[in-house]
N, C-alpha and C positions, 0 to 999 in steps of 0.2 A: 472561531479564531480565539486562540486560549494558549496565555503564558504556559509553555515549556513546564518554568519551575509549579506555577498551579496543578497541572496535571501530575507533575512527580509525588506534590505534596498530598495529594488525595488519593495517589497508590498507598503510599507509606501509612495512612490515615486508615485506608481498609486493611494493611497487616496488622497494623496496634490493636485495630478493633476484633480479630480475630486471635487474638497473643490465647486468651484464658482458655478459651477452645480446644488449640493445638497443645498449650501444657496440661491440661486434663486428660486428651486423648492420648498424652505421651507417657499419661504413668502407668494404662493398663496394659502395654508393651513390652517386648520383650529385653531386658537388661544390654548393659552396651558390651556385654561378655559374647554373646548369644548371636548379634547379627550386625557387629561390626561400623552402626555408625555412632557415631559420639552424640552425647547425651543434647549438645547443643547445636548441634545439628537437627538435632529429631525436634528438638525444641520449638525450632524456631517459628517463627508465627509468617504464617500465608493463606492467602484466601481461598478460594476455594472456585475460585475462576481466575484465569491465566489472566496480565494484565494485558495481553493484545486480543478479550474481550472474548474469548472462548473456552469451553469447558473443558478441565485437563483430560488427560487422555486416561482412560479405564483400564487399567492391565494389573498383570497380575501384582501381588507386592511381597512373593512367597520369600524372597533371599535381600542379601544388602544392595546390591547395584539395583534392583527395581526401586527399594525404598529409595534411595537416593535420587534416583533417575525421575520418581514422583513429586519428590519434593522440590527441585529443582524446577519441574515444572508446571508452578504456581507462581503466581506473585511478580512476576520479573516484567519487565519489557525489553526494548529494543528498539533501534533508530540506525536510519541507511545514511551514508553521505552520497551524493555528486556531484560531478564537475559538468560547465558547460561546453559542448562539443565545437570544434570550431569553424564544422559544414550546416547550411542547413539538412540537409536529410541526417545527418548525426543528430541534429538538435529532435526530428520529427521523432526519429525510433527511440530516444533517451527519452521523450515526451511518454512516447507509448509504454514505454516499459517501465515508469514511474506508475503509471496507470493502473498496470498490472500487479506490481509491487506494491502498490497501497491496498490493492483490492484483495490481493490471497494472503498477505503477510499482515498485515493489519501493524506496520509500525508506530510507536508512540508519536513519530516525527521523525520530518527527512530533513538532511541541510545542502544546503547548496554553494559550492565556494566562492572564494573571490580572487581575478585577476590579479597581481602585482599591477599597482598604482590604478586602478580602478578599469584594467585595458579591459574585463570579461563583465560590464556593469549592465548593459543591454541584455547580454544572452544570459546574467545570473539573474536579474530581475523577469526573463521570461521563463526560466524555469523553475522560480521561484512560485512567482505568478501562478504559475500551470499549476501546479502543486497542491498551492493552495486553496487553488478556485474551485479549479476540475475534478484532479483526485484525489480532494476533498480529506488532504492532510495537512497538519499543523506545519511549519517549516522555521526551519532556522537558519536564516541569514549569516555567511560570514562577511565581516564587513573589517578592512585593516587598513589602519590609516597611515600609513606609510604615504609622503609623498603629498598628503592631501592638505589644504585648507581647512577651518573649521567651517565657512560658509560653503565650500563644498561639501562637508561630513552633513552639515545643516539639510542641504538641496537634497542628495540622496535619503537619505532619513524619513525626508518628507514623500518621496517615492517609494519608500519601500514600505509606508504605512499606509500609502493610497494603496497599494497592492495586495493590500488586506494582512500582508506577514506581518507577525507580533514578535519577534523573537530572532534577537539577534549576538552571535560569535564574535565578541571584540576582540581584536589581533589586532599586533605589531605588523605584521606583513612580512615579503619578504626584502631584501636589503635594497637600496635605492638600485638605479642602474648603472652600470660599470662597477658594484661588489659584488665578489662571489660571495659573503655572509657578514653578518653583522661583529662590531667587535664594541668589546667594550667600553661604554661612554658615546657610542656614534648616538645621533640622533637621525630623525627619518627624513630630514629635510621638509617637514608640512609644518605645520600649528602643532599636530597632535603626536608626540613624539615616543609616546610609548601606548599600549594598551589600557595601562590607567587612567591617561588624558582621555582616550574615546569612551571608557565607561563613564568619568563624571562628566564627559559634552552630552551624552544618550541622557541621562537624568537630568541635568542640568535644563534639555532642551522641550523633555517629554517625559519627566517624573516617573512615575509606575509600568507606563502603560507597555514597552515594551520588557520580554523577559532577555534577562542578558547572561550567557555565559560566556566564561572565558578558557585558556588552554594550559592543560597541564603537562608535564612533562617529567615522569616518572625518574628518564636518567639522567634529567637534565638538559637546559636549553643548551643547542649548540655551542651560542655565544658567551654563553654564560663559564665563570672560572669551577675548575672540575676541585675536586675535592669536599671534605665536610663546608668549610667556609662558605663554599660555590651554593651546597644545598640549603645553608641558612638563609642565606643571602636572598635566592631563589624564592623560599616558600617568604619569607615576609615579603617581597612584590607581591608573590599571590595576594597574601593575607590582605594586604592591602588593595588589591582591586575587589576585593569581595567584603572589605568596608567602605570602597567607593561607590559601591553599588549593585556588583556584578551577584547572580544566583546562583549559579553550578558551576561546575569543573567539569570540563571531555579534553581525558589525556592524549598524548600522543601517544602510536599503536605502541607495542612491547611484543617480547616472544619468553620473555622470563616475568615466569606470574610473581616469583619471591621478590623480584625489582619491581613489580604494583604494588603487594602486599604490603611490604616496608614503606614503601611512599605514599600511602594509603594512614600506616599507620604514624608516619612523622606530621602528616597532616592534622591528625586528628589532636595530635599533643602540641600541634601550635594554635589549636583551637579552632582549624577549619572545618565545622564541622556539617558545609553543606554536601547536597549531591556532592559526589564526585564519578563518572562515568567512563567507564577504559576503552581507548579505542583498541578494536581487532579489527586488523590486514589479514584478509585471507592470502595465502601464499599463493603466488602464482604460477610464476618460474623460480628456477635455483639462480638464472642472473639477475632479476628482479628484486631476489628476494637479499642478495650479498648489496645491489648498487643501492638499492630503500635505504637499510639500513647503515652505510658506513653513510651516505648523506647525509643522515637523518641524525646519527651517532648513538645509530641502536645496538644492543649486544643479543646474541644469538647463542644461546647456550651451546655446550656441544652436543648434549644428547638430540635436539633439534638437527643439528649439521648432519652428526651419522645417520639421523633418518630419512635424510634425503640426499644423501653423498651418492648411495647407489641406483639411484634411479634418479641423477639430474640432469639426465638428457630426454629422458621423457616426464613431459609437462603436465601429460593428465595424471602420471604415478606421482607428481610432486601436488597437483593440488590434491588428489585423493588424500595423502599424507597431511598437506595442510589445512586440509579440513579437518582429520582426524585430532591433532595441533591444536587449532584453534578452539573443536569440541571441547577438548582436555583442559584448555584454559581455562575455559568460562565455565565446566564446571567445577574447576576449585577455587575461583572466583565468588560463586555463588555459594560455596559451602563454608566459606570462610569468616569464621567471629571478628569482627573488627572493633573494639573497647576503646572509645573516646576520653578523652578528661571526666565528661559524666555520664558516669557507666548505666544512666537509665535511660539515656537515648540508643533507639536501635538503627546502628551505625553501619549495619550491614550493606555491601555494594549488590544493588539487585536492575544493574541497567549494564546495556550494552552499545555500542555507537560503531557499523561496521563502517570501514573503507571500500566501496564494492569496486572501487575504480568504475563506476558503471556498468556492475557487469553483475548477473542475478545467480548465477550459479552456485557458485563457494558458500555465498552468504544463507541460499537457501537450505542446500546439506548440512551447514553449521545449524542452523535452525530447528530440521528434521532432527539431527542429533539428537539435539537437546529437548527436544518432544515439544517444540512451540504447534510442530502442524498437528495438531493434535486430533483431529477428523481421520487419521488417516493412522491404522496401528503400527505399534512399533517395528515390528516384524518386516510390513511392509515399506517403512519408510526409505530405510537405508536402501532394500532393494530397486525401489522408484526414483529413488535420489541420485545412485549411482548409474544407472541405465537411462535416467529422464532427459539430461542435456549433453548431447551427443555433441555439443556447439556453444560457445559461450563467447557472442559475436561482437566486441569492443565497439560502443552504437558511436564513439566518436572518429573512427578511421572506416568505418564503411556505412554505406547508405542503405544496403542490403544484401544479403546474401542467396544468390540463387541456386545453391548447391542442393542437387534435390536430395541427398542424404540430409542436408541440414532441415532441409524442408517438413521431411518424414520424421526427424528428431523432435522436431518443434512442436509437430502434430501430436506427435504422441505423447510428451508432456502438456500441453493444452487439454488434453483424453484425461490425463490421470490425475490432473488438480481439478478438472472440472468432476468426476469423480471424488476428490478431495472433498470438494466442496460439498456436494449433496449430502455427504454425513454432519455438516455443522447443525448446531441446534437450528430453529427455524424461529425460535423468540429473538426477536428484534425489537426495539424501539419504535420505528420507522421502517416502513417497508423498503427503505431507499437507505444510501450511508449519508447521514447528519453532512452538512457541508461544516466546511472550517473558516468561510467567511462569516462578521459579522454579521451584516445588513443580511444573512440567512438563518439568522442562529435561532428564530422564533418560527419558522418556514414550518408549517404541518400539515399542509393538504398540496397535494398533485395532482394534475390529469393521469390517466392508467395507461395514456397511449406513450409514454415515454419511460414506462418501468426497465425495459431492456434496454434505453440508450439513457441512460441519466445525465451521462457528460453533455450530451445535443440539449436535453433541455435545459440544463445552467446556462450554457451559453445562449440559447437561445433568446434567455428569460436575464440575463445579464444587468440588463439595462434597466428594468424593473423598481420604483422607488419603493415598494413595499411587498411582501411576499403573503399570501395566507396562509392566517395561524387561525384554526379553529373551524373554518368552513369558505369555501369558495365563492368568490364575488361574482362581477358581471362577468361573462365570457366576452363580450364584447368590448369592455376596457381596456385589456392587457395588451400589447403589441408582441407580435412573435418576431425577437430577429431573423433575419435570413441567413443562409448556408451555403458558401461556395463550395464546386463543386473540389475545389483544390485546399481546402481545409481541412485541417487536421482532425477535424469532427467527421470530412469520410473517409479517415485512414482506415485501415483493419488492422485490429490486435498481432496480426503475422505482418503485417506490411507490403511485402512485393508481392505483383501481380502473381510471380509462379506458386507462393504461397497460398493464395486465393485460388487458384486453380486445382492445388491438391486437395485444399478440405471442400472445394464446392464443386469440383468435378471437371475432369481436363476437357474432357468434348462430350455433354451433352447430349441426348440425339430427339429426346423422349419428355416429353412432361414427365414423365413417370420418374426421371432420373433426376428429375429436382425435384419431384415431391419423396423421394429418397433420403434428398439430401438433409429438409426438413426432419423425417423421422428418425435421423441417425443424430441429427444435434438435442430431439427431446429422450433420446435415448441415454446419450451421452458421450456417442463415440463421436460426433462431431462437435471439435467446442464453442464453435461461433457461429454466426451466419448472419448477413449486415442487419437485421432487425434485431438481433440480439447481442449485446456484447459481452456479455457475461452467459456462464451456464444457467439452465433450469433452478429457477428458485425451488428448496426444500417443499413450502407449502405445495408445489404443484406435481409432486410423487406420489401424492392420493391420486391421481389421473393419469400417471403417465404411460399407462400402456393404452389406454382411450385415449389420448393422444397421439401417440404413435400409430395410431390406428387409423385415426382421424386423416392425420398427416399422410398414407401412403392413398389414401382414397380421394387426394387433392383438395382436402380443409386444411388451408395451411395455418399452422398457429403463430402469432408472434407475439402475445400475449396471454397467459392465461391463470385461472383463479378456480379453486374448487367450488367455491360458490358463485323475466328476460325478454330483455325486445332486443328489438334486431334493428342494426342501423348499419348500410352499406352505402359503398363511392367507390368509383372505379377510373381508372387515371384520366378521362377526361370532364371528371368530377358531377357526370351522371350520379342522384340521389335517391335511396332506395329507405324508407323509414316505415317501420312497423309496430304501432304501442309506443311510440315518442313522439312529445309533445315539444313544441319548439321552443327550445330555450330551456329545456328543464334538465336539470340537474341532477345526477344519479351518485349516491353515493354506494362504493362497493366495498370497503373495510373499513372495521370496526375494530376500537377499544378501548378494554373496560379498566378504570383503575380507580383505586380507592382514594374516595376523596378529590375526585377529578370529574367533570364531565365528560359524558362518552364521545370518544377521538375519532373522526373520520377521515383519515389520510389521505386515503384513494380513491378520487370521484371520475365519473365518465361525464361530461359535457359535449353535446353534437355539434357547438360551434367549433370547439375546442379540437374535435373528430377531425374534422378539414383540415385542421391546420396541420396537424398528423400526417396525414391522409398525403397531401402535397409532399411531404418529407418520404412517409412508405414509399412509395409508388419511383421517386428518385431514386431511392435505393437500390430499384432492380438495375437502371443503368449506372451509377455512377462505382460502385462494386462488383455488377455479376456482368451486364452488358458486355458491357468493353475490356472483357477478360478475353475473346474472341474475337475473330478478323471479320471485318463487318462484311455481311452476306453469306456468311458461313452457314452452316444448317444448325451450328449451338448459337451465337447470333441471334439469327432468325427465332429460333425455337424461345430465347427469355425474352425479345421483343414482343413477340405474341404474348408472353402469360402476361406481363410488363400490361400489354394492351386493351386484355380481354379480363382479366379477372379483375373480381372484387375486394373491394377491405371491407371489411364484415365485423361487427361487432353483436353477440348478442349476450344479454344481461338475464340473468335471472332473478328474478323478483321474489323466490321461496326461500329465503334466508334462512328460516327459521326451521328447515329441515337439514342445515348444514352440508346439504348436497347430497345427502346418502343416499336419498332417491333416485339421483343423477339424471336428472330430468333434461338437462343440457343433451347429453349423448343418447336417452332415449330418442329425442327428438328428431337428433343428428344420425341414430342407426336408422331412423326409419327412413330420413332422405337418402340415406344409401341403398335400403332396399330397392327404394322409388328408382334410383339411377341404375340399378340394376336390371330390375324389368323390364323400364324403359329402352336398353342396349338390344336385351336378347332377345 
């Protein structure tokens, strides 16, 4: 849980520290005659890992647009917004697809809107909530006080800190009810009658603790008087909410980068000289995109119009176009010298805040553009990006979509990020992603039996007054919450049943065709499967064809580690234990840092097993079961493995040969030979 502006300020903090680096490495280069980019550009200082925490992408740097295209892709971040849906099954699949979006895109931060007069205060605070807890990203509140009390601003305040979010968007709102827009001199009808009343009520109530930004407005507020005057006028409100207390600027979107750039730089000469962050709209439609902006009182250059005057009656040739659009923004965005009053701060704009309207597609092409997926080569991205989402399903107007073309679309982008992924490095901090809750922020040891479902064990472990840091207590202390079976904790990453049918098989006949099913998700062509929610961790592609391997001979894996006792339960919690002693405690990774004592994150506990163990074993029904009409022969066929198999665990005790031995799968080939004999 970590102010917004902290986080920005410790990117900025790794460019300065890198400045002498990049101007040393910039003078044995080739002149700006030779390969086209400007001296201050080449200049500029960036780190040497992307700020969404992954290594830029290796390609070649033989001509200008590669150079460029590299440099761009350091340094920078990005943040999503959304809105809450107004069905629940809208709110489940925007839950899930938050999930998702935090897990492949690694944003700085998401924000979450706010009703007019606090009518979306429930479903912003549970998506808020979600966010912050589950997928375990920072979030930012928009919170406007139009219409409100200060002991109601008070009361929510106090909820939205219980909620763990730090970080909150002060607005005006929008105009009471029965105006269509604000004019000038109205007030909001509450206590707090502008933006700058609710930033000095937020400090006034609760000092530092939350980070606050506020909104900028490159062509100007609607309500506000147009002309130079209009813009004076304008930025000293700003100036002035940002001496009330507020930390960053996030503009409203634009489609003429020269109207950021300019207001970028009238900021800087009235002295604004925090963050400032530009919203980008990806394009949607060509009606969309004319109603946003006369609303909104945004200008649309022409050369934008003619590029989509001829194709705007087809919707996918305008966002292909509007992606391309928005690519071309943000990177001259990024390329651009920004010179403040004191020309030795570096003023540069190196953040992004997209609009997705809840919807993952645009946002992620824009992304790929710009080389953030950076696991994944250039070459290839565009081509995955443009064939990847055949579908881009608005999660607040439908609940699901059962279109088996959409199904197979979905499939096959889950295929190719989960591919995506196995090229990330495999250094991590944490075998898990850091939560963004406080009361978690010191959390360094886990059980192993929840590496593929992490969301299940926050929630589980929710109610927890302290978490272990350093090495694992009593197993018998801790309480495990429980899990309905109509909880969003056993959704599946695809959501509807027919989705769940396509990746784990429409009809069944055979054990052999779900132990298939297994070997195609450690493969990689399957990207889920209810024990896992995520792809194959990097570390476990030293094994992954002994695994595959494993998996078609019916050891099904739903956990696993290159580097042994055997501890087994089977769903009517029959116990099988061999080389464990009761109660003892196994640690299975290690690390080493300077200056640090050695870290053990990931321990295996046998009480700890059971509790597991009741969750595995649910799984086969509450996911694969009742994907089938009961008494069917697929039915039948997961009830039985459901019935008759074991959860299995075995550890290997030979650390110290790093597994090269592979003592594990000798073990394991030799029970297959036994089962082999045994048959014939």
């Amino acid at each position: 849980m970590v102010r917004i502006i902290d986080k920005i300020h410790a990117r900025r903090k790794e460019f300065q520290s890198e400045r002498k680096n990049r101007v040393a490495a910039s003078q044995h280069r080739r002149p700006d005659a030779e390969d086209g980019i400007p001296s201050h550009i080449r200049n500029r200082p960036h780190p040497q890992i992307c700020s969404n925490g992954h290594p830029p992408t290796q390609g070649s740097t033989s001509n200008a647009r590669d150079d460029k295209l590299a440099m761009i892709q350091t340094g920078w971040y990005y943040s999503f917004e959304f809105f809450p849906p107004k069905t629940e099954p809208g709110l489940d699949n925007l839950l899930t697809r938050i999930d998702r979006m935090s897990r492949r895109l690694d944003p700085l931060f998401v924000s979450v809107t706010w009703g007019a007069n606090g009518s979306t205060l429930s479903r912003t605070l549970a998506v808020a909530s979600h966010a912050q807890r589950y997928a375990c990203v920072d979030v930012l509140l928009h919170l406007s006080c139009t219409g409100l009390t200060r002991e109601q601003i008070a009361h929510i305040l106090n909820m939205v800190k219980s909620s763990g979010v730090r970080n909150i968007l002060a607005l005006r709102g929008d105009p009471p009810q029965g105006k269509r827009a604000w004019l000038e001199g109205d007030v909001s009808g509450g206590e707090c009658d502008r933006a700058i009343d609710l930033v000095k009520l937020i400090r006034k109530l609760h000092g530092d603790y939350f980070g606050i930004g506020v909104a900028g407005h490159p062509e100007g507020h609607p309500s506000s008087v147009k002309g130079e005057d209009g813009n004076i006028r304008e930025l000293q409100h700003l100036k002035e909410k940002l001496d009330a207390g507020a930390d960053f600027i996030i503009t409203q979107f634009f489609y003429d980068v020269n109207v950021f750039l300019d207001y970028v730089q009238r900021c800087r000469k009235s002295r604004i000289d925090c963050p400032i962050i530009p919203g980008i709209m990806p394009i949607q439609s060509y009606s969309s995109l004319l109603k946003m902006t006369q609303f909104c009182g945004i200008s649309v250059p022409s050369s934008v119009v003619e590029r989509l005057q001829s194709v705007r009656h087809d919707d996918e040739a305008v966002k292909r176009i509007g992606c391309e659009i928005a690519t071309e923004m943000c990177s001259t965005i990024l390329t651009s010298p920004l010179v403040g009053e004191d020309s030795s701060v570096d003023l540069y704009v190196d953040g992004f805040h997209f609009y997705t309207l809840n919807l993952e597609r645009s946002t992620t092409r824009i992304l790929a553009s710009l080389g953030a997926l950076s696991s994944v080569s250039r070459e290839k991205q565009s081509n995955q990006i443009e064939g990847d989402f055949a579908h881009d399903v608005d999660d607040s107007m439908a609940s699901a979509n059962n279109n088996q073309e959409c199904n197979e679309a979905a499939l096959e982008r889950e295929r190719k990020y989960s591919v995506s992924e196995q090229a990330r490095s495999t250094r991590r901090a944490l075998p898990w992603k850091p939560s963004a809750m406080e009361n978690r922020s010191k959390e360094t040891v886990r059980p192993i039996n929840w590496s593929n479902r992490p969301v299940s064990y926050i929630m589980r472990t929710d109610d927890w007054d302290e978490f272990p840091n350093g090495r694992w207590g009593d197993s018998t202390s801790p309480a495990f919450g429980e899990l309905s079976e109509l909880s969003h904790f056993y959704s599946f990453t695809l959501g509807s049943d027919d989705d769940r049918r396509a990746m784990l098989g429409s009809c069944p006949l055979a054990e052999s065709d779900v132990h298939e099913v297994f070997a195609r998700y450690v493969e990689g062509t399957v990207p889920h499967i209810p024990w896992c929610e995520t792809p194959l961790q990097p570390e476990s592609f030293l094994i992954q064809p002994q695994l595959a391997r494993l998996n078609r001979y019916g050891f099904l894996t739903v956990n696993n580690h290159p580097n042994m006792n055997l501890y087994a339960v089977n769903y009517t919690g029959q116990e099988l234990r061999v080389g464990v002693e009761e109660g003892g405690v196994t640690a299975l990774t290690w690390g080493v840092f300077p200056n640090r004592e050695i870290l053990q994150p990931t321990i295996f506990d046998p009480d700890i097993f059971l509790v597991w163990a009741e969750e595995a074993f649910s799984l086969w029904s509450a996911m694969w079961l009742n994907l089938y009409d009961f008494g069917s022969e697929s039915y039948e066929l997961i009830e039985k493995m459901r019935d008759t198999y074991y959860l299995v665990a075995i550890i290997d005790n030979d650390f110290t040969s790093g597994g090269k031995d592979g003592s594990k799968f000798l073990l394991l080939d030799s029970l297959l030979e036994v089962g082999k004999m045994s048959s014939s």
